[in-house]
C-alpha positions as CSV (number, residue, x, y, z in Angstrom):
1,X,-24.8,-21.0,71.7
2,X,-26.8,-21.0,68.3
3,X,-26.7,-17.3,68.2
4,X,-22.7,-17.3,68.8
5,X,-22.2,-19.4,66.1
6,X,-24.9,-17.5,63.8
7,X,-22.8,-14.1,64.1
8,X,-19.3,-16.2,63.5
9,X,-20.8,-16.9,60.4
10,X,-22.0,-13.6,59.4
11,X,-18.8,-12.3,60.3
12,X,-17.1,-14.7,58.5
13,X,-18.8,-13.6,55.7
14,X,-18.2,-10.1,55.5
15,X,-14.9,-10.6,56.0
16,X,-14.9,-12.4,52.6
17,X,-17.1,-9.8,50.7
18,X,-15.0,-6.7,51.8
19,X,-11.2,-8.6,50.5
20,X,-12.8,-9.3,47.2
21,X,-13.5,-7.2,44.2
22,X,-16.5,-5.3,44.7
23,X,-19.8,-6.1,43.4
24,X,-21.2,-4.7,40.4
25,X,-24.6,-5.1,38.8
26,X,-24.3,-6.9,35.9
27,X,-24.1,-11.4,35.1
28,X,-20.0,-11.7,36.1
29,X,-19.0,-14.9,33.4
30,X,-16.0,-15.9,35.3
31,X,-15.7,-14.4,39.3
32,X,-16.1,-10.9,40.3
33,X,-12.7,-9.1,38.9
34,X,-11.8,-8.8,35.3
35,X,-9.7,-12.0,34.0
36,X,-8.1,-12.2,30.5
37,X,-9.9,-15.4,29.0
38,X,-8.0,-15.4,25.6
39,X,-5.5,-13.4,23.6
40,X,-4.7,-13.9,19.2
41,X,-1.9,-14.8,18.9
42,X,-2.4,-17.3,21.7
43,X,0.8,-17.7,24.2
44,X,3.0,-19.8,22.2
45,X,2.0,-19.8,18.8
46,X,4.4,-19.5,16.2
47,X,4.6,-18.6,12.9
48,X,2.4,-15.4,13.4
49,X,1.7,-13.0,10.4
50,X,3.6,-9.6,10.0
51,X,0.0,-7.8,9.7
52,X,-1.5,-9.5,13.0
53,X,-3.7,-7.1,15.0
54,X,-3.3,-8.1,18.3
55,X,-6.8,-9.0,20.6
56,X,-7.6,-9.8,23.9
57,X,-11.1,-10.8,25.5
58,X,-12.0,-10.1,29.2
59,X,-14.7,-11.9,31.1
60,X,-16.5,-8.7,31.5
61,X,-17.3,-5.5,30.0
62,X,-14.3,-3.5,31.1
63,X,-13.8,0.7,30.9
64,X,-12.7,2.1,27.7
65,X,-10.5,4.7,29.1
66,X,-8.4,2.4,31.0
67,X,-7.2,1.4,27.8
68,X,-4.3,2.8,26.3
69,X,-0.5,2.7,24.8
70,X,0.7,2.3,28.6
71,X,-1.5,-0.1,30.0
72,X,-1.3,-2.5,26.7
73,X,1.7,-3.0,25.4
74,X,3.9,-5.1,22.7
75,X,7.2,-5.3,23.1
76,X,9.8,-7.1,20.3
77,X,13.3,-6.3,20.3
78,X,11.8,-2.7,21.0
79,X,8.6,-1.3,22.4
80,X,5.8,-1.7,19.2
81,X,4.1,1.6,18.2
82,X,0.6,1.2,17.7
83,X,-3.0,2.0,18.3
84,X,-5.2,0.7,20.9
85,X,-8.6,0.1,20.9
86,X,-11.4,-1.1,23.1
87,X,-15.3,-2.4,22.9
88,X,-17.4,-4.5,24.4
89,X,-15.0,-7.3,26.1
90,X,-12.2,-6.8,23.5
91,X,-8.9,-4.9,23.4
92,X,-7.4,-4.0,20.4
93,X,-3.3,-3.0,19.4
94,X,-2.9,-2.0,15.7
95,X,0.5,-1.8,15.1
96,X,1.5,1.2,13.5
97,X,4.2,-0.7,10.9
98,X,4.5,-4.7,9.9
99,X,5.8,-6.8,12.9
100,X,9.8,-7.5,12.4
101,X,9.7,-11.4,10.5
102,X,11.2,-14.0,12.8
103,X,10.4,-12.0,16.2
104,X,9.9,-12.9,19.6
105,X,7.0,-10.6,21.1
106,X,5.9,-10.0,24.4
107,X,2.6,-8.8,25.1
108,X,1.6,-7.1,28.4
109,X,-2.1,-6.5,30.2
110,X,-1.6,-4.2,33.1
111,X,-3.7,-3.8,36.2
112,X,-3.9,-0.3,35.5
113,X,-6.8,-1.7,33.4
114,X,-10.6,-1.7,35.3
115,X,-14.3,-2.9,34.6
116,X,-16.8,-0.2,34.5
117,X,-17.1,-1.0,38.0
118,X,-13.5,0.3,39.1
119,X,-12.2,-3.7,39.6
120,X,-9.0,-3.4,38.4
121,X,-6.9,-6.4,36.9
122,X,-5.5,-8.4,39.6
123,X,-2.1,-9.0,38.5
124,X,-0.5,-8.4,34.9
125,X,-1.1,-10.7,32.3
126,X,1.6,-12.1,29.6
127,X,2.3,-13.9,26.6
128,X,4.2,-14.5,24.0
129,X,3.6,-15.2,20.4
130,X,6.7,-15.3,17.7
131,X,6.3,-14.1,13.9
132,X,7.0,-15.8,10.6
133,X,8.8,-14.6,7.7
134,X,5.4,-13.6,5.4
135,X,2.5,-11.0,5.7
136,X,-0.6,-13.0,5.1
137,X,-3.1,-11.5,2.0
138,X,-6.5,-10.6,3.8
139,X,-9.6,-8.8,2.3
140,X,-9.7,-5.6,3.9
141,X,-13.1,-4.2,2.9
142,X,-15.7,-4.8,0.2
143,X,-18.4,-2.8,-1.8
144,X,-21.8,-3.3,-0.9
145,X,-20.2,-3.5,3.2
146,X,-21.3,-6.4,4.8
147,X,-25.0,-6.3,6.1
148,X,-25.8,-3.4,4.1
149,X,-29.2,-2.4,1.8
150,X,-30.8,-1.1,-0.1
151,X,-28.6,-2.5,-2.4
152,X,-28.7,-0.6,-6.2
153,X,-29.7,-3.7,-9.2
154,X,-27.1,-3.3,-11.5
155,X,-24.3,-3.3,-8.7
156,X,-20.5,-4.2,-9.3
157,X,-18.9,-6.2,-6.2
158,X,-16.1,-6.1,-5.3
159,X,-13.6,-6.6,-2.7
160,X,-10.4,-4.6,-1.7
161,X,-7.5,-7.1,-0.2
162,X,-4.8,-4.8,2.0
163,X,-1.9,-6.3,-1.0
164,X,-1.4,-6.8,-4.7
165,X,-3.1,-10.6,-5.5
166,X,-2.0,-12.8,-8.3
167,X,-4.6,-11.9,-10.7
168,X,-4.6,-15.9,-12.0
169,X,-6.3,-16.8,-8.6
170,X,-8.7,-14.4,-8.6
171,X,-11.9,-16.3,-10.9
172,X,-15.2,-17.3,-11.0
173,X,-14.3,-20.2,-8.6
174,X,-12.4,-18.5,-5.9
175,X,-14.7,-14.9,-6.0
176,X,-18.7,-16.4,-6.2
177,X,-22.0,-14.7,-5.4
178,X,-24.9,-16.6,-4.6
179,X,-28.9,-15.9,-3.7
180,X,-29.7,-18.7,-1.4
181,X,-27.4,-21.9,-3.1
182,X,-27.8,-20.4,-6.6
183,X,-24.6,-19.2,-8.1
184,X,-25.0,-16.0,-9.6
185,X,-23.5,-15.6,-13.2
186,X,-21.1,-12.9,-13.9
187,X,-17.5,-12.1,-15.0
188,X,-14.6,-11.1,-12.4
189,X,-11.5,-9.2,-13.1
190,X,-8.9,-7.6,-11.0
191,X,-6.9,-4.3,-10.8
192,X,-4.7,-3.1,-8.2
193,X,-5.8,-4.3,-5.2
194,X,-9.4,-4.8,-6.0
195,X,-11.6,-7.5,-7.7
196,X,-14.6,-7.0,-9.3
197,X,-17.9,-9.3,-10.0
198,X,-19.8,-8.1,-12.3
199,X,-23.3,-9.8,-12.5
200,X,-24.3,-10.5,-16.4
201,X,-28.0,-9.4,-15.4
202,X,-29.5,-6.9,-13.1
203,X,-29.8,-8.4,-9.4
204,X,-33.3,-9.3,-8.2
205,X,-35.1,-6.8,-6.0
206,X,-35.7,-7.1,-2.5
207,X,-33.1,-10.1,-2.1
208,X,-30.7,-11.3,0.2
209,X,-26.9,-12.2,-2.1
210,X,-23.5,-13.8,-0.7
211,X,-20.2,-13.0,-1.3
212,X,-17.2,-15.5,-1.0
213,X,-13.8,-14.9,-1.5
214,X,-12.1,-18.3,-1.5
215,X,-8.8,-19.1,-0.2
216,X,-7.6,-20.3,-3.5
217,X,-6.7,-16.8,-4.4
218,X,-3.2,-15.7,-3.1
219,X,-1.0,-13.0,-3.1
220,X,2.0,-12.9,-6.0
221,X,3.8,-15.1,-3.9
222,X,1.9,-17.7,-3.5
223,X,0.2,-17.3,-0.3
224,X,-3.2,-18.0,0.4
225,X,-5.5,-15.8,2.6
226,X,-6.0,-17.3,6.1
227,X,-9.6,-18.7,6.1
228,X,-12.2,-18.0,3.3
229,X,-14.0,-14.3,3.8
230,X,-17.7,-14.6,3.2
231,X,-20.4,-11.4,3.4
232,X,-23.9,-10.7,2.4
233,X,-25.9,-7.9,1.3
234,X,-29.7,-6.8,0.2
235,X,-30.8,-5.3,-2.5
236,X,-34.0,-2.4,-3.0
237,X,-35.3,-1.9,-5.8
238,X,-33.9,0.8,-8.1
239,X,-31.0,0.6,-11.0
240,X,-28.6,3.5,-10.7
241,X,-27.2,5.1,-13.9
242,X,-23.7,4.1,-14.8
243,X,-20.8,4.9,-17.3
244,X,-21.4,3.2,-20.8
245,X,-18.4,4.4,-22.4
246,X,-14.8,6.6,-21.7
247,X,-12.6,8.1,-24.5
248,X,-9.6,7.7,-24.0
249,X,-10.9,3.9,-23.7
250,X,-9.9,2.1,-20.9
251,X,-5.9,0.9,-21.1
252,X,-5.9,3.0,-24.2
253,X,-2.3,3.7,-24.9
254,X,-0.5,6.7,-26.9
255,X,-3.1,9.5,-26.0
256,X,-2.3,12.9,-27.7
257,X,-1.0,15.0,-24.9
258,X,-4.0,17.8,-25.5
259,X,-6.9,15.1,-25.0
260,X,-9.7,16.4,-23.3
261,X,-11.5,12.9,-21.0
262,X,-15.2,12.0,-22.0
263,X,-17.6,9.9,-19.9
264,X,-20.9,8.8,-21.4
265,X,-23.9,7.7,-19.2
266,X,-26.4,5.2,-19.6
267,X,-29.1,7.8,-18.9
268,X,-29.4,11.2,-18.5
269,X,-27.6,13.1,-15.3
270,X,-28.2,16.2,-13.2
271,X,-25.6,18.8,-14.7
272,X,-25.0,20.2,-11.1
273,X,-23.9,16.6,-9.8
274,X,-21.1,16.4,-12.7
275,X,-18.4,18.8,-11.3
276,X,-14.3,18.5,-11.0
277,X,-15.7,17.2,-7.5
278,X,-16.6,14.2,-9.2
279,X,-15.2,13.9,-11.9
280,X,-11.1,13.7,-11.4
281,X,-7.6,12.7,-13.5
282,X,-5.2,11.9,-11.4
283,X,-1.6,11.6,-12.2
284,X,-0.1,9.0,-9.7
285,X,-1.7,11.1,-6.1
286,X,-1.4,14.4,-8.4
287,X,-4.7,15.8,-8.8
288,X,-4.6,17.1,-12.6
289,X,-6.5,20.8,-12.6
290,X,-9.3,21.8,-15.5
291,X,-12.6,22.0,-16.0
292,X,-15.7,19.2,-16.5
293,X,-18.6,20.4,-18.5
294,X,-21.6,18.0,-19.6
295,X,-23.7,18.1,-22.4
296,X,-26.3,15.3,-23.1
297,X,-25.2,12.0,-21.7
298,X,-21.6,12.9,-22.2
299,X,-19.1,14.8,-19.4
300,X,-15.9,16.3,-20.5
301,X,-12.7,16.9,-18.4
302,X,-10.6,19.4,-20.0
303,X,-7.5,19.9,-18.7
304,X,-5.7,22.8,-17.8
305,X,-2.5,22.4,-19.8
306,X,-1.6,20.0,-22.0
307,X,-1.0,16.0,-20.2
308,X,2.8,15.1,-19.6
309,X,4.4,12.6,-22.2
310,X,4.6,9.1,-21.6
311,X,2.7,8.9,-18.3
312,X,0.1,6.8,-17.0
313,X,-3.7,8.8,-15.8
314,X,-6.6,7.9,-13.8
315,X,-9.7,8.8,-14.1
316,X,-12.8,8.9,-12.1
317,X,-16.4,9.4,-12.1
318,X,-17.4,9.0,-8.7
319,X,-20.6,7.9,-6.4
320,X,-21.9,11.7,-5.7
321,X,-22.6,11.7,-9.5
322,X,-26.2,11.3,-10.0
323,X,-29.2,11.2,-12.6
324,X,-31.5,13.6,-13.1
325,X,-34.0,11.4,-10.4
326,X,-31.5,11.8,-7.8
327,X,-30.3,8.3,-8.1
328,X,-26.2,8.4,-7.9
329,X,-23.8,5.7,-9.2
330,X,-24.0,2.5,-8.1
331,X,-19.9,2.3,-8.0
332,X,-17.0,4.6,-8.9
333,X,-15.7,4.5,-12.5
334,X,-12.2,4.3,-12.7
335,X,-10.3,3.9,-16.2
336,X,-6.7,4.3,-16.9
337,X,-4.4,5.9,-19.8
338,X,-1.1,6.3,-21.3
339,X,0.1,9.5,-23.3
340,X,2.2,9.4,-26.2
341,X,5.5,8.6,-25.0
342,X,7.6,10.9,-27.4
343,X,10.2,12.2,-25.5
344,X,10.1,16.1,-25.3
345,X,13.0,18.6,-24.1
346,X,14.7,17.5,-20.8
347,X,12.3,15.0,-19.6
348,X,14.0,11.6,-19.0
349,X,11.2,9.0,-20.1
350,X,11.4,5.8,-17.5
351,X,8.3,3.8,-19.8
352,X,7.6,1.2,-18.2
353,X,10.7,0.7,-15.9
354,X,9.1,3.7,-14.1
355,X,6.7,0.7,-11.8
356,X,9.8,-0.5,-10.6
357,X,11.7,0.6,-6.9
358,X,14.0,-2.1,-8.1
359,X,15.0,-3.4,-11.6
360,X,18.1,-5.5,-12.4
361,X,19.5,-7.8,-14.5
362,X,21.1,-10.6,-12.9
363,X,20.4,-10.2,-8.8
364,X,18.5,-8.8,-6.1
365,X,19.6,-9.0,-2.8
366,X,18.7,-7.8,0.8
367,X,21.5,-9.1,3.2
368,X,20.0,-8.5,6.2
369,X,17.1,-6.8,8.3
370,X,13.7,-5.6,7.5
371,X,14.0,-3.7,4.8
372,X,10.9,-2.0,2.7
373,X,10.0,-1.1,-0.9
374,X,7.6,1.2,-1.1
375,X,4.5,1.5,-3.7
376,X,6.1,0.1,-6.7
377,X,7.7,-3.3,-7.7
378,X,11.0,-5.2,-7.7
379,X,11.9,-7.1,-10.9
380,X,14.7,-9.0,-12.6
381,X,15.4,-9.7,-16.3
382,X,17.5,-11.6,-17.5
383,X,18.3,-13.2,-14.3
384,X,15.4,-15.3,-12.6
385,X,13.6,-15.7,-9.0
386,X,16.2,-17.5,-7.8
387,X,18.7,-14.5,-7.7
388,X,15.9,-12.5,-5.7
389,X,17.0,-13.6,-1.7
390,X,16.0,-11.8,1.4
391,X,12.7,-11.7,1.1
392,X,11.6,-11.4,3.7
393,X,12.6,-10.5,5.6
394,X,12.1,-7.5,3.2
395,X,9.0,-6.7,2.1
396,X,6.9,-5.0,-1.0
397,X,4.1,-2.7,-0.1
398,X,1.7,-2.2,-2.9
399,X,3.6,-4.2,-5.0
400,X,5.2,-7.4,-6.0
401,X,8.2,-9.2,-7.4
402,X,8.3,-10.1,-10.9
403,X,11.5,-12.3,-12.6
404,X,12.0,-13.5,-15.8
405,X,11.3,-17.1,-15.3
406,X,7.8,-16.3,-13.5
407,X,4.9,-18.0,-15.4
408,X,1.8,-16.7,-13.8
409,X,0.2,-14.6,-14.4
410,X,0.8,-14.6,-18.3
411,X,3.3,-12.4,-20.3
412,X,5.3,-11.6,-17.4
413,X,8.9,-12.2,-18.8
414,X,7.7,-10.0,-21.8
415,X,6.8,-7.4,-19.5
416,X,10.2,-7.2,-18.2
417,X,11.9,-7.2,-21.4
418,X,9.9,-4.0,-22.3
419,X,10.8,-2.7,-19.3
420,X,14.4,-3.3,-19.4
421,X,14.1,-1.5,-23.1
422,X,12.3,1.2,-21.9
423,X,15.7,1.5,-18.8
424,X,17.7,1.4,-22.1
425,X,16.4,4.0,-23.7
426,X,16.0,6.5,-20.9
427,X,20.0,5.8,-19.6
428,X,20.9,6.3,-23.3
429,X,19.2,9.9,-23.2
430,X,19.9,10.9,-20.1
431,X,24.0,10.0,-21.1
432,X,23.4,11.8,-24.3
433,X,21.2,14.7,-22.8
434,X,22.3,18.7,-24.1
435,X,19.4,20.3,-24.5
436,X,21.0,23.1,-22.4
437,X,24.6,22.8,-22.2
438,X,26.1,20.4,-19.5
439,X,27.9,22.0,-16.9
440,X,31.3,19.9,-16.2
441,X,31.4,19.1,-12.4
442,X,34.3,16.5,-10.6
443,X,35.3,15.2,-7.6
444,X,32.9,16.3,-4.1
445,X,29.9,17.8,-4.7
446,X,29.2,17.6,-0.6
447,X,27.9,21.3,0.7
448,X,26.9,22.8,-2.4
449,X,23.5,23.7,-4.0
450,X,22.8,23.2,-7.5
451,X,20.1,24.5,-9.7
452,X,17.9,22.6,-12.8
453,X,20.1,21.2,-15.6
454,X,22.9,19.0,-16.6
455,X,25.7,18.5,-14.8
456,X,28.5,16.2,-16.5
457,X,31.4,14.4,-14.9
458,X,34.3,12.7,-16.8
459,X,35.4,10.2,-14.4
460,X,33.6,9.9,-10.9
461,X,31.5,11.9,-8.6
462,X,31.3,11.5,-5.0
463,X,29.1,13.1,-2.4
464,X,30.9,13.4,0.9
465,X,31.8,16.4,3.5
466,X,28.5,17.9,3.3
467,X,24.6,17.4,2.1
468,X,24.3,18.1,-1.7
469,X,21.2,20.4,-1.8
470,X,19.1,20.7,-5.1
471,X,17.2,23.9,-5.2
472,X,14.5,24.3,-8.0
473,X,10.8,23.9,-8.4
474,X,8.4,21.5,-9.0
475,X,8.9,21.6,-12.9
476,X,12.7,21.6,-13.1
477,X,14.9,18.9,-13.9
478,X,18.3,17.1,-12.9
479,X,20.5,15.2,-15.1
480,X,23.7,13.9,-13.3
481,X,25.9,12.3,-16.3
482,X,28.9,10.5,-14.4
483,X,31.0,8.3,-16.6
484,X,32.4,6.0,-14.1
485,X,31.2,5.4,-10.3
486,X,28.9,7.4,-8.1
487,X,29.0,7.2,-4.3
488,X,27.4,9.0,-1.7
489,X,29.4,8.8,1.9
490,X,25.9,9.1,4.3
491,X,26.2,9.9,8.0
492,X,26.9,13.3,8.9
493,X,27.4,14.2,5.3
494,X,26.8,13.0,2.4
495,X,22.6,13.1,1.8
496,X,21.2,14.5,-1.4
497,X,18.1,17.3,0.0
498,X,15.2,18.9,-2.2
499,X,14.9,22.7,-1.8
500,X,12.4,25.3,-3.0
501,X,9.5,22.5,-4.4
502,X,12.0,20.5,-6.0
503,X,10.5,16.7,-6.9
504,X,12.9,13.4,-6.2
505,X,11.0,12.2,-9.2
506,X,12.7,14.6,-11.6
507,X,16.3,14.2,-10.5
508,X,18.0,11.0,-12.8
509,X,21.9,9.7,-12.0
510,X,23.3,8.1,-15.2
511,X,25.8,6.5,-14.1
512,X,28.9,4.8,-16.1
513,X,29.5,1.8,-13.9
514,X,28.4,1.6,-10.2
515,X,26.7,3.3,-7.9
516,X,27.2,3.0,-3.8
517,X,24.6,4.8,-1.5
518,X,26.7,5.3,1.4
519,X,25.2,4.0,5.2
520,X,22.5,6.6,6.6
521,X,22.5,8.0,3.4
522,X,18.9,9.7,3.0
523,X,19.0,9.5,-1.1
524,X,17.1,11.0,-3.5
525,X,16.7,10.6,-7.3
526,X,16.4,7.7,-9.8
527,X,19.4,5.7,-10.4
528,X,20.0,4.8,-13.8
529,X,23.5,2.4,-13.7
530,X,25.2,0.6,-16.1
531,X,26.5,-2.2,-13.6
532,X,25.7,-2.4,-10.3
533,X,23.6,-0.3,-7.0
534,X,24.8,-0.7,-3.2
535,X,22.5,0.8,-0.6
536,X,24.1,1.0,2.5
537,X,23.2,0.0,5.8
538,X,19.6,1.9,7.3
539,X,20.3,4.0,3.5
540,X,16.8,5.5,2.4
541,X,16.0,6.9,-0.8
542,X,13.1,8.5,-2.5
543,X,13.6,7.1,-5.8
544,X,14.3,4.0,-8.3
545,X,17.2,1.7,-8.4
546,X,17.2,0.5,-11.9
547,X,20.7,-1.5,-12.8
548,X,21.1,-2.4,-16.9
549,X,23.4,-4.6,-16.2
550,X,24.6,-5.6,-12.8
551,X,22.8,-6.1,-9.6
552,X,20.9,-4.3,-6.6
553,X,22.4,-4.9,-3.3
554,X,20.1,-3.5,0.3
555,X,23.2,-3.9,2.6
556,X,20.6,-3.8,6.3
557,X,17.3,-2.4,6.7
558,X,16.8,0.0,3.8
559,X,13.9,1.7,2.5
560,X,13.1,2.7,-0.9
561,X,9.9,5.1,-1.1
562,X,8.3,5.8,-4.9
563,X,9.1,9.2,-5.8
């Protein structure tokens, strides 16, 4: 009887074995088939930032290549596009663009996933999370990387947040480096996207520093980063050469347009190391041509053809430069210029208005869905923040919203006067332009091409039964002079196109009273109006809409792009 029961047993027990998951050789933390222990956002939460990357940790290393767009998904009011990711325990979805503000997603594990064993996932596991209406600020990288060494004595740290910061916040308080609990002393500025801390005395050798970045810096509008972002770093024992001085001078302003760039070292360099590789002016993304010579402690960048007028340069000496001991940079130099702004032939000079996707004077409006201004700002003068509404659900990329009543950081309202001086002055030459005689145009332009120059209109111009083409090259110019209003219809006709290397950045629309950018419009071109700017509904342009006067309307989910 003992031996009947002993075999029900083992019988028993194989049975259970064999309708399980299958073993595998490694510690199991919860059971013996993968289980999702915890997703961020967690089911439920609310109030989830536009920029969230998406995890979700298994109980057990899992295989990679089970991973993918199918298997792990995000679904809003449409399927997310993203990247997915996998290591260790943890799944990853990047998506591609900013979650939609205000959004209901739906995320999905399927049991197409497996461990390394082949134990698939069980049944398919879901949540929920719903966004907010803001994308928090977040440092996205700093210089010396966390954990790293080897660290060069006279280094500059900084840290590189993934939007523009309000450069009040960023300070010795917020942004500290310490050895141990000793605060290190040093100065901290901010450019961009970046601060700096620059120590007033070489680091020590051999030693272990902190970085902090407090979360009493925020972004222009106020919003703090999530939880303060702390790193550390260890320095050898060697100073690296750096730049001691740049002429033009850093911020320098009014640079003659045949200025050839010097960069002075602290000690001498290898000549083989200091190259146009290295050493680079940039206008905007445009890589200036010329050639870099270096003589002494001194490199020179001289370009190719004279620098264009009024126009803002970037220059760089860069971490493959290196002294004669082999010892590179510690950090890339970067300064920045303006030319002499005199105004030469058919160039139509923006100033300072030219940072601006959007500039108005009394409102700036987004009516509905998520609409996106792309690499440049959105300001308002005379009117104040108040008139600014709909955002978000709109949003700036690499850039911010300035108004006339803003009082940090300083000199803000005086930057928007100049600015709106500068629209001034570039809407009064581009109405008065002749430097080759203006070609009278009326009624649709819709279906036709048009070469470089100046086309005049006496009353209003529409686009409508048909793209308007402009064929030129790179260097050519379009001035549209239209007395009264300017509307483009959109939808099956109706776009403005670029042909033969033709730039949206050199096409300007002086317009008399008010422009209207007609629904599915795709738009290119700066605007210059004397009134008012209507984009459509899902309009795009590759341009500026800079109003004098009047408003800037973005009718649904409209995207303006920096020329």
């Amino acid at each position: 009887m003992k031996t009947k029961n002993v075999l029900l047993t083992f019988a028993i027990l194989f049975i259970a074995l064999i309708s399980g998951c299958a073993e595998d050789n490694f510690e199991e933390i919860e059971g013996v088939c993968p289980v999702v222990l915890s997703t961020d956002p967690d089911n439920g939460t609310i109030n989830v930032p536009l920029d969230k990357t998406i995890t979700v940790i298994f109980n057990e290393e899992m295989n990679a290549a089970t991973f993918n767009q199918s298997s792990f998904t995000l679904q809003g009011t449409a399927a997310v596009a993203g990247t997915v990711s996998f290591s260790g325990t943890t799944a990853t979805f990047d998506p591609t663009s900013p979650l939609a503000a205000n959004t209901t997603y739906t995320g999905v594990i399927k049991t197409s996933v497996k461990d390394i064993m082949g134990n698939a996932l069980q049944a398919d596991y879901v949540w929920t999370f719903s966004t907010g209406s803001t994308i928090t600020p977040m440092v996205i990288s700093t210089d010396p990387a966390n954990n790293a060494t080897n660290v060069f004595l006279n280094k500059i740290v900084t840290a590189n947040f993934n939007m523009p910061m309000n450069q009040a916040t960023i300070n010795a308080t917020t942004f500290t480096l310490k050895q141990g609990t000793t605060t290190v002393a040093g100065s901290v500025s901010y450019n961009g996207t970046t601060a700096n801390f620059s120590p007033t005395a070489p680091l020590a050798t051999n030693t272990i520093y902190t970085g902090t970045i407090t979360t009493g810096v925020k972004n222009v509008q106020g919003t703090t980063i999530a939880s303060s972002y702390t790193w550390t770093f260890t320095t050898g024992s060697v100073t690296a050469p750096n730049v001691t001085a740049t002429d033009p001078a850093d911020n320098a302003s009014g640079v003659a347009l045949n200025k050839n760039i010097t960069a002075n070292f602290s000690m001498a360099m290898d000549p083989l190391t200091i190259s146009t590789t290295t050493f680079t002016l940039k206008n905007g993304s445009a890589i200036i041509t010329g050639t870099v010579s270096y003589l002494g402690t001194t490199a020179t960048f001289n370009p190719d053809s004279d620098l264009l007028p009024g126009t803002t340069y970037t220059a760089t000496i860069n971490t493959s430069a290196k002294n004669v001991a082999g010892v590179s940079l510690a950090n890339d130099y970067v300064w920045n210029f303006n030319t002499n702004a005199a105004v030469v032939g058919n160039i139509v000079n923006l100033g300072s208005a030219e940072r601006f996707g959007i500039l108005s004077g009394v409102g700036v409006s987004n009516n509905a869905g998520f609409s996106i201004i792309n690499n440049m700002d959105v300001g308002i003068s005379p009117g104040v923040r108040s008139s600014i509404t709909g955002f978000p659900p709109a949003v700036i990329v690499n850039g911010a919203i300035y108004a006339s009543d803003d009082i940090a950081p300083v000199g803000i309202a005086a930057m928007l006067t100049q600015a709106k001086l500068d629209l001034t002055n570039a809407y009064l030459f581009a109405e008065g332009a002749s430097y080759s005689a203006p070609i009278t145009v009326s009624g649709d332009q819709g279906g036709k091409t048009l070469v470089a120059g100046i086309y005049k209109s006496t009353s209003t111009l529409l686009v409508q039964n048909g793209d308007l083409t402009l064929s030129g090259s790179a260097t050519d110019v379009w001035i549209f002079q239209v007395a009264s209003a300017f509307t483009t219809v959109g939808g099956a006709g109706g776009s403005i196109k670029l042909a033969g290397g033709a730039l949206a950045k050199n096409v300007f629309w002086q317009t008399g009273s008010s422009a209207t950018i007609g629904d599915y419009t795709s738009f290119v071109g700066n605007i210059l109006a004397l009134q008012s700017i209507t984009m459509g509904s899902h309009s795009t342009a590759q341009g500026r809409m800079l109003a004098r006067n009047g408003s800037v309307v973005m009718t649904h989910t409209n995207i303006i792009t920096k020329p």
